[in-house]
C-alpha positions as CSV (number, residue, x, y, z in Angstrom):
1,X,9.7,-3.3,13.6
2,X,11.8,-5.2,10.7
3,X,11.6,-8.3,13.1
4,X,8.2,-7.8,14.2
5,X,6.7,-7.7,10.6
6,X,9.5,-9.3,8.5
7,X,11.3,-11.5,10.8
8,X,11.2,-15.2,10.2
9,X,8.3,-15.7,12.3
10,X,7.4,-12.1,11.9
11,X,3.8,-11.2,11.1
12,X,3.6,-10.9,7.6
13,X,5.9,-14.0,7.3
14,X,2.6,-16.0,7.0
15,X,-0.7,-15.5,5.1
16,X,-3.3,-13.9,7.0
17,X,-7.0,-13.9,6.6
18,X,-9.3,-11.0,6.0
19,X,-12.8,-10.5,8.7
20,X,-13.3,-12.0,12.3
21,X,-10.5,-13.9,12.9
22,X,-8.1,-12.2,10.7
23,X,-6.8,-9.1,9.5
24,X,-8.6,-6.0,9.2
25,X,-10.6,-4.7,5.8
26,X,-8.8,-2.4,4.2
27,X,-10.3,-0.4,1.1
28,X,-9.1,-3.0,-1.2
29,X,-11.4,-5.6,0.7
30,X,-14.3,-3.0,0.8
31,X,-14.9,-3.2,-3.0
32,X,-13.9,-4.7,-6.2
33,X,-14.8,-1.0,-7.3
34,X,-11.4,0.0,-5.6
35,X,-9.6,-2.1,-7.9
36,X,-12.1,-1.7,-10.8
37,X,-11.1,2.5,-10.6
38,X,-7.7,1.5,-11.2
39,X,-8.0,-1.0,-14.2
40,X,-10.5,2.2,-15.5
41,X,-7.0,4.6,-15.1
42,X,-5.0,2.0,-16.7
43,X,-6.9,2.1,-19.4
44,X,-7.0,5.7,-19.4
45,X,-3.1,5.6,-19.7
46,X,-3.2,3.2,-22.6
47,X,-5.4,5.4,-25.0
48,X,-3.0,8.7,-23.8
49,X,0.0,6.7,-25.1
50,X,2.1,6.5,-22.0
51,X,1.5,2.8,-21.4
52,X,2.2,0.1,-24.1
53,X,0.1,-2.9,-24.7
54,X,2.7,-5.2,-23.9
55,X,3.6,-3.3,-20.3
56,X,3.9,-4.5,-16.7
57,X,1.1,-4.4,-14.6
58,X,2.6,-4.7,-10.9
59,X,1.3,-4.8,-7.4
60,X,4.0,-4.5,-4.8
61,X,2.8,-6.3,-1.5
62,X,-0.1,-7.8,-3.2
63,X,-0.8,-10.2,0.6
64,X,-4.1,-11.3,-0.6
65,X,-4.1,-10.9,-4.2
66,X,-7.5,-9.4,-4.3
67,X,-6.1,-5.9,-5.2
68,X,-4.9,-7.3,-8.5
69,X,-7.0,-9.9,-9.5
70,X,-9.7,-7.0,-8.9
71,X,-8.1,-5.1,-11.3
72,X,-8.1,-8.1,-14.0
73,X,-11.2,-8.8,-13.9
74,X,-12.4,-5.2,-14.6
75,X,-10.0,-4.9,-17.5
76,X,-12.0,-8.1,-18.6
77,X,-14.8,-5.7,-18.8
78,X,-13.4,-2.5,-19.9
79,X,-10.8,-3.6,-22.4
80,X,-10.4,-7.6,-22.9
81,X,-7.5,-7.6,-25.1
82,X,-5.4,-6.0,-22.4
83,X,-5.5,-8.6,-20.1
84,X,-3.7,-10.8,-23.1
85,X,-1.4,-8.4,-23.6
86,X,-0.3,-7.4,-20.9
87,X,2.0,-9.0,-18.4
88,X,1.2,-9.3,-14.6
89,X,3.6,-9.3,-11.4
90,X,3.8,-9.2,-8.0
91,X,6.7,-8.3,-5.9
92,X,6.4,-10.5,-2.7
93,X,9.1,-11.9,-0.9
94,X,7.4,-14.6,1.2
95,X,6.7,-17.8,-0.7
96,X,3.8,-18.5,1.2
97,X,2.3,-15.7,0.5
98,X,3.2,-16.5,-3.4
99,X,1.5,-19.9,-2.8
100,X,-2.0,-18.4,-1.9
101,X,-1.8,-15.4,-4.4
102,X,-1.4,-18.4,-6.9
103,X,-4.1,-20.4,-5.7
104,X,-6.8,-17.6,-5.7
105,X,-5.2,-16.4,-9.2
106,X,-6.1,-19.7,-10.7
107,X,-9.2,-19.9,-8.8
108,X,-10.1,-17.3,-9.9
109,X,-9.2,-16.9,-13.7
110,X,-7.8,-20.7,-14.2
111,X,-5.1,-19.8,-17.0
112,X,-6.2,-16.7,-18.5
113,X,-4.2,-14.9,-16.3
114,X,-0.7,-15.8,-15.7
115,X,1.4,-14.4,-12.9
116,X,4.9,-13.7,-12.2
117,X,6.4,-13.6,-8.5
118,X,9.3,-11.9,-7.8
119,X,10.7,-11.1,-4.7
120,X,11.9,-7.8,-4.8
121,X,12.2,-5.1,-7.2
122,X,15.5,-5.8,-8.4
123,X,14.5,-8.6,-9.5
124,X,12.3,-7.0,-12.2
125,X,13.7,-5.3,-15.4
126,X,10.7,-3.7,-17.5
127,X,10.3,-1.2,-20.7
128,X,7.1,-0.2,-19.6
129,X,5.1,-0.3,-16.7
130,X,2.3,0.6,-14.1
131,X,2.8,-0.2,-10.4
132,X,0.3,0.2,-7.5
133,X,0.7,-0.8,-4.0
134,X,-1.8,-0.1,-1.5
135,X,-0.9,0.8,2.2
136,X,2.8,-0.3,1.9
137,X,4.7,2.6,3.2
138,X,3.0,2.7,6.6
139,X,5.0,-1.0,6.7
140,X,8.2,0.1,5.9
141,X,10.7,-0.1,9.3
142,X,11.0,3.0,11.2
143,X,12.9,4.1,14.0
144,X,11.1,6.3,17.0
145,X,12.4,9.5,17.6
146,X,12.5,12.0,20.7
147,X,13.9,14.7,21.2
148,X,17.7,14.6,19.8
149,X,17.4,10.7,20.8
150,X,16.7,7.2,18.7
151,X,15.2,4.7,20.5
152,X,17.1,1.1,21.9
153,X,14.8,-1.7,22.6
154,X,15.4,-4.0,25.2
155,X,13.4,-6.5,26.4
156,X,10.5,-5.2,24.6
157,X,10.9,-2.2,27.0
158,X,11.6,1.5,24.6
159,X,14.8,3.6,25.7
160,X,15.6,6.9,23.9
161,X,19.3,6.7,24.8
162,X,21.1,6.2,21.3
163,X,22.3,9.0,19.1
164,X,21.9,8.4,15.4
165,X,23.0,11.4,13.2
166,X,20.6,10.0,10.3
167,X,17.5,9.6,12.1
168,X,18.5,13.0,13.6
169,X,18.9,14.7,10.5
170,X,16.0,13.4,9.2
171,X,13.7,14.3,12.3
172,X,15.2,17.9,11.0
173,X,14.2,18.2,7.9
174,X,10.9,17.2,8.5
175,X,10.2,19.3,11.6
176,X,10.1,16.7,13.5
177,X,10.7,16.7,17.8
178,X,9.3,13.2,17.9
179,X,7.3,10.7,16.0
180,X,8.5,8.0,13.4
181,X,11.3,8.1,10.7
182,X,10.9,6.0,8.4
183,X,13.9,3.4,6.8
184,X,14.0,2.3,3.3
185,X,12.0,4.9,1.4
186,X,15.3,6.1,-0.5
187,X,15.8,1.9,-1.5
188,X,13.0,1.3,-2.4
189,X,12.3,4.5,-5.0
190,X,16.1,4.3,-6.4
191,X,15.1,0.1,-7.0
192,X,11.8,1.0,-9.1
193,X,13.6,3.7,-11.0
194,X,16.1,1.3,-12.0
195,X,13.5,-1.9,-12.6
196,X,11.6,0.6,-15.7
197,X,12.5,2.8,-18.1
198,X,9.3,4.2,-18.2
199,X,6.2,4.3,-15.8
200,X,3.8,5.2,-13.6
201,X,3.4,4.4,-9.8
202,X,0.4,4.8,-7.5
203,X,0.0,4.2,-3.4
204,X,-2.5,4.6,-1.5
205,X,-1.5,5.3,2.7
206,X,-2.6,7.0,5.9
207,X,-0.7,9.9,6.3
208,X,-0.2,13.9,5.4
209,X,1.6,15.3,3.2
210,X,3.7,17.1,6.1
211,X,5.2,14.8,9.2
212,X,2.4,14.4,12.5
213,X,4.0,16.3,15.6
214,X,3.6,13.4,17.8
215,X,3.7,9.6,17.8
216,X,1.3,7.7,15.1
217,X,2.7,3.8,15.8
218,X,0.0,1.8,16.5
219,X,-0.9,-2.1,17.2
220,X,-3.5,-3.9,15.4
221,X,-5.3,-6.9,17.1
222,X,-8.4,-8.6,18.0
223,X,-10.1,-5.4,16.0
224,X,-8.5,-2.7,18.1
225,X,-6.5,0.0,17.7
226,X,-3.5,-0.1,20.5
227,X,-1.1,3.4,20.5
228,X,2.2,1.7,20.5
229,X,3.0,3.8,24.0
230,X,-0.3,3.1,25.8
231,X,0.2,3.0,29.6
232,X,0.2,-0.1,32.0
233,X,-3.4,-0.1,33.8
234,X,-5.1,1.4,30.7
235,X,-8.3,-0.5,29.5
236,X,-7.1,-1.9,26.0
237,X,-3.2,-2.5,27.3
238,X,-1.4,-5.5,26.1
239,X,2.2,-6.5,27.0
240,X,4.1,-5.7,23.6
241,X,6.1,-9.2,24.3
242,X,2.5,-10.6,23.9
243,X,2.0,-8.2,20.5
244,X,5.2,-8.9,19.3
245,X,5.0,-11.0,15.9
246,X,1.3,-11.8,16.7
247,X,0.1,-8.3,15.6
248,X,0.2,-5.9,12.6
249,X,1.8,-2.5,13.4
250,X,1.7,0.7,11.7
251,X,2.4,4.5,11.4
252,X,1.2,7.4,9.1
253,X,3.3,8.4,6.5
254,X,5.3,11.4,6.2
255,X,4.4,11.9,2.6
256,X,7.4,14.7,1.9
257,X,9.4,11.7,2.9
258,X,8.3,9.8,0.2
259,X,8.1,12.3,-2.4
260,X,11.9,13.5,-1.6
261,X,12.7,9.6,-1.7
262,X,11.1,9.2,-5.4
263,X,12.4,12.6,-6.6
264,X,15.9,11.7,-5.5
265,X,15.6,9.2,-7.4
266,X,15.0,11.1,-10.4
267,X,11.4,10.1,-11.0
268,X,8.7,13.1,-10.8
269,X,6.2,13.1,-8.5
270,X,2.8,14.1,-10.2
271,X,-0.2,14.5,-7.7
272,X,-1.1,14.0,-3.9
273,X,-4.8,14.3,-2.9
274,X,-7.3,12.2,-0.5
275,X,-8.3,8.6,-1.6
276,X,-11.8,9.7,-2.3
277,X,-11.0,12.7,-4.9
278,X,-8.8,10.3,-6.3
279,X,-11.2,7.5,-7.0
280,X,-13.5,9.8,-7.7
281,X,-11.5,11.3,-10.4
282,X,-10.3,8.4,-11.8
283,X,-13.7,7.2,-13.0
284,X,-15.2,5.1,-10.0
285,X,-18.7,6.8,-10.2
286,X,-18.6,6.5,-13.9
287,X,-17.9,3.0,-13.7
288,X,-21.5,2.5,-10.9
289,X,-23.6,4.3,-13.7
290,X,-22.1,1.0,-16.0
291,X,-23.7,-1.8,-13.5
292,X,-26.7,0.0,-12.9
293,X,-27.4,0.0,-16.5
294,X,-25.9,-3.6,-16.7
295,X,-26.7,-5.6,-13.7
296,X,-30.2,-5.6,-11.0
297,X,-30.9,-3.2,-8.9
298,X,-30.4,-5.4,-5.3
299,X,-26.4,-5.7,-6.6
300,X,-26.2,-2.2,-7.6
301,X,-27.4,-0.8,-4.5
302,X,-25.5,-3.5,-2.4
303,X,-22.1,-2.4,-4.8
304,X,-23.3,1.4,-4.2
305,X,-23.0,1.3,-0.1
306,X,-19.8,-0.4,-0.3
307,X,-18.6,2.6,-2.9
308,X,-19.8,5.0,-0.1
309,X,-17.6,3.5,2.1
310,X,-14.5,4.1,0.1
311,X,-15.7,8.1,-1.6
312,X,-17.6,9.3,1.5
313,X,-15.9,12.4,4.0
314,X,-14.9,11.1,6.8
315,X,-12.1,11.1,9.6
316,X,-10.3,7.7,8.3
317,X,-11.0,9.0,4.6
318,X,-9.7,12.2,4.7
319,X,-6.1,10.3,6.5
320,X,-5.9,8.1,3.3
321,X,-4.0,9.4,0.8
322,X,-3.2,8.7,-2.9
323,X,0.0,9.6,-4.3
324,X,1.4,9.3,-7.9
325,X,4.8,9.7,-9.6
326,X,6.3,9.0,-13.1
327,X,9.1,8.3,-14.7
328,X,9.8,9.0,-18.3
329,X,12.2,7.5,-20.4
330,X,15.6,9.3,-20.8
């Protein structure tokens, strides 16, 4: 999966673009509202004292730069001198994907905004900050799991032959007879807790709180959904050598996993809850009753259905999780 995604010509390796011929939408693409909800709770934690003026505002994994630059533009709106004060990052570690987040950044707010690339966490060294990331842990590296065995790949052809006391251990603790363990969690927490003194964090994933009995990893291409493990003769089967580096691919996340990871870490984990409470909570309906008293009624209604789309029950809405830690200063 690290070569798949990360690899040199891995998938992620290049910019991708979002609709027919690209990637998929992801709630971030559904509406600026998404981003909006977040500049409203970052707000929120300026007037309750935990962030400064002068703090980080950081997207991990940023791809398109919409997530952020959504963000910005709303804290144009809400609060105006913040988006002086503060200073704006994103950790990405392709420079092409730098390039483009660039381009739509001045495109978009020429140089009002100014931001700074780095291409990892420890790169970063903060007083003071707020980090978001949205679906990043479902593209961390895993290994597959099955019964007492890690998987071997050869040939693009899965073995469960290899014995790997870690993954093992970790299959374990998480009640797990098969299914996904994911690598890097532990990293990437202990990196952030050493990049801030003091801050929030926020992610948004599919996933449960408690590990999925069975196997989630999935292929993403052409618009479908391919189970990782589909059988030869079935309609929507690919060869995975055809997949490979072409494709995005995914899992759900074993939330416990990531919560243990940040606690470990010694940063507290604060709340869990579906993507729709959390918007929801954080302000997003408050923030429609602002353009319908502010804007006409064609773009609030066409803004409204795209809202719905993010805060409605559903299937795929009820999988998408929010969760949050924090880390205060010693």
């Amino acid at each position: 999966m690290t070569e798949w995604l990360y690899g040199e010509d891995g998938y992620y390796a290049t910019y991708k673009n979002i609709g027919k011929s690209g990637d998929f939408y992801t709630a971030v693409s559904t509406s600026k509202f998404f981003g909006g909800t977040i500049a409203k709770h970052i707000v929120s934690l300026v007037d309750e004292g935990f962030l400064d003026s002068n703090a980080v505002i950081c997207e991990i994994g940023a791809h398109h730069g919409y997530f952020l630059a959504d963000v910005c533009e709303f804290l144009y709106t809400l609060r105006p001198e913040l988006l002086r004060s503060f200073e704006f990052v994103i950790i990405e570690r392709f420079d092409d994907l730098q390039a483009k987040q660039k381009e739509y950044f001045q495109e978009s707010f020429g140089d009002v905004v100014q931001i700074t690339h780095y291409k990892s966490l420890q790169e970063l060294h903060c007083q003071n900050a707020f980090f978001i990331a949205n679906e990043i842990f479902d593209a961390f590296p895993c290994e597959l799991y099955y019964k007492g065995k890690t998987a071997r790949v050869e040939n693009h052809e899965i073995f469960f032959d290899s014995d790997d006391d870690w993954v093992t251990q970790m299959a374990q603790k998480y009640h797990k007879d098969r299914g996904e363990i994911a690598l890097g969690y532990e990293s990437f927490a202990k990196e952030m807790a050493e990049s801030c003194e003091k801050f929030e964090f926020m992610s948004f994933d599919y996933g449960e709180m408690q590990a999925r009995p069975d196997f989630s990893l999935r292929i993403y291409t052409k618009h479908k959904v391919i189970p990782f493990f589909l059988p030869e003769g079935e309609e929507d089967y690919i060869p995975r050598e055809q997949l490979f580096q072409k494709s995005d691919i995914t899992y759900d996340v074993t939330f416990a996993h990531v919560k243990d990871a940040y606690e470990a870490a010694g940063v507290a984990f604060v709340d869990f809850k579906a993507q729709m409470t959390a918007l929801v909570d954080m302000g997003i309906l408050e923030l429609l009753e602002m353009l319908q008293q502010n804007a006409d009624e064609k773009i609030y209604k066409q803004e409204l259905e795209k809202v719905k789309m993010l805060i409605m029950p559903h299937f795929l809405g009820e999988r998408f999780k929010m969760i949050r830690f924090r880390k205060e200063r010693a």
